[in-house]
One Martini backbone bead per residue (centre of mass of N, CA, C, O) as a GRO file, in nm:
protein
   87
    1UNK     BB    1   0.894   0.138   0.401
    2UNK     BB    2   1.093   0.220   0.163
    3UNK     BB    3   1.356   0.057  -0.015
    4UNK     BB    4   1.701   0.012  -0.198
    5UNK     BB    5   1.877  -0.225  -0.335
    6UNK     BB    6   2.246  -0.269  -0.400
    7UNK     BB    7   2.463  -0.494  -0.564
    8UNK     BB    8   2.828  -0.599  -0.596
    9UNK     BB    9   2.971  -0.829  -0.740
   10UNK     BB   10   2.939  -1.110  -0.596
   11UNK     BB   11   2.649  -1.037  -0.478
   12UNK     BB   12   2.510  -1.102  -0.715
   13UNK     BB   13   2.571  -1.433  -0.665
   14UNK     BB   14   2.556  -1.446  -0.342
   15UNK     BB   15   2.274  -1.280  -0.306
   16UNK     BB   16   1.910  -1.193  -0.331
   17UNK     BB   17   1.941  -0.934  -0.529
   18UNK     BB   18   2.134  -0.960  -0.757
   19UNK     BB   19   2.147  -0.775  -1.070
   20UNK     BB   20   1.964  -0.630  -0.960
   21UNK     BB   21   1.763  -0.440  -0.829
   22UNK     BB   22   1.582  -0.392  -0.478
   23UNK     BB   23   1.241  -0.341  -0.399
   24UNK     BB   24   1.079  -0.226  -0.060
   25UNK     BB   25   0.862  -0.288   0.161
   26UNK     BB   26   0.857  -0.197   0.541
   27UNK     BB   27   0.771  -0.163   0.811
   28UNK     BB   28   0.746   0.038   1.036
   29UNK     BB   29   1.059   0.059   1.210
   30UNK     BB   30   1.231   0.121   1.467
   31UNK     BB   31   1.541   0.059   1.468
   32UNK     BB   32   1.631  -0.021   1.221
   33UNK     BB   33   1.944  -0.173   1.074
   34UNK     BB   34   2.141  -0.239   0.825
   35UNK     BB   35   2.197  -0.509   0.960
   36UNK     BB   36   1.898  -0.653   0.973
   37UNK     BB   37   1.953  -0.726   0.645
   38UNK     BB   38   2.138  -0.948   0.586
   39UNK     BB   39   1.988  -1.221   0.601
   40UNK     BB   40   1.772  -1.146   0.424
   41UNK     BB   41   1.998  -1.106   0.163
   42UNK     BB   42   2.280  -1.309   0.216
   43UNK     BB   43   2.477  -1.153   0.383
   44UNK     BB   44   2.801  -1.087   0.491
   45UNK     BB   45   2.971  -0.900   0.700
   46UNK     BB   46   3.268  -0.960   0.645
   47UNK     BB   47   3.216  -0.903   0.331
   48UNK     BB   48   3.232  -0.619   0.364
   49UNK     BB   49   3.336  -0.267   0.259
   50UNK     BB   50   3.078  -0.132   0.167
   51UNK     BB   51   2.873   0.116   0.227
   52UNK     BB   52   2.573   0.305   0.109
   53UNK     BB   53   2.376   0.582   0.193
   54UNK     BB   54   2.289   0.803  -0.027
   55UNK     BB   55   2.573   0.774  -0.175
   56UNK     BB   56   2.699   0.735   0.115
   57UNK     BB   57   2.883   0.671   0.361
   58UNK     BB   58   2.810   0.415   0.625
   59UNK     BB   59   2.696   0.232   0.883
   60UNK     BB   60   2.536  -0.094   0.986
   61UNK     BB   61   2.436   0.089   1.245
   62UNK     BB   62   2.223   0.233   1.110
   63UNK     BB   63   1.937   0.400   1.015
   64UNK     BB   64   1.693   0.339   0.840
   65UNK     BB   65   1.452   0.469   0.589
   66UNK     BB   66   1.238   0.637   0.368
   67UNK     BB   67   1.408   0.599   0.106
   68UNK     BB   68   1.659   0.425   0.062
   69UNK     BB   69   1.988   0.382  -0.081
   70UNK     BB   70   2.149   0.053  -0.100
   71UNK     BB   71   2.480  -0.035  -0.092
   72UNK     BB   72   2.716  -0.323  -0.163
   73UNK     BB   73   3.061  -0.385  -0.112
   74UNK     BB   74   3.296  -0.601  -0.155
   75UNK     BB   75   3.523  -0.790  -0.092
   76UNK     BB   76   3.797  -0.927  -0.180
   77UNK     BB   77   3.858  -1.216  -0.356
   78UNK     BB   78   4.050  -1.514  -0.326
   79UNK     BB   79   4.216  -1.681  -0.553
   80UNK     BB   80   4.095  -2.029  -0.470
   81UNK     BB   81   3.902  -1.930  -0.250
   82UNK     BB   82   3.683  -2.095  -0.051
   83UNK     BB   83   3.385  -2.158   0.095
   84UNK     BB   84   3.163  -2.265   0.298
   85UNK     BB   85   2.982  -2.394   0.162
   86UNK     BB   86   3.127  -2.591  -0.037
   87UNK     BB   87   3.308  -2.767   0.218
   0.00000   0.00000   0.00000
């Protein structure tokens, strides 16, 4: 299964997909969903805004397809909030 991924916002600087689109093919898995890709991604879910599944809104319990373009928007950032990561 070929799918490609694209973040916007901080996700560009703090997930693994970085500034340009990232393309994969995953072993044809029934059941994967797009939540099952967040760790692997480095996305935190409670800061996701929206996700696009070609094109269109998401549902992070979507079933993954065959040639998908998944799209990652965050909430936005409060100003002078630190990260969990950064201690």
């Amino acid at each position: 299964m070929r799918i490609t991924i694209a973040v916007h916002g901080h996700f560009k600087s703090t997930s693994s997909v970085g500034n340009d689109e990232m393309s994969f093919t995953l072993p044809d898995a029934d059941g994967l969903r797009i939540r099952d890709l967040l760790e692997t991604l480095n996305i935190v879910e409670e800061e996701i805004r929206q996700v696009t599944f070609n094109g269109r809104n998401g549902r992070l319990d979507e079933a993954v397809r065959h040639r998908a373009r998944l799209e990652f928007f965050p909430r936005e950032r409060i100003k002078g909030a630190r990260s969990s990561v950064e201690g």
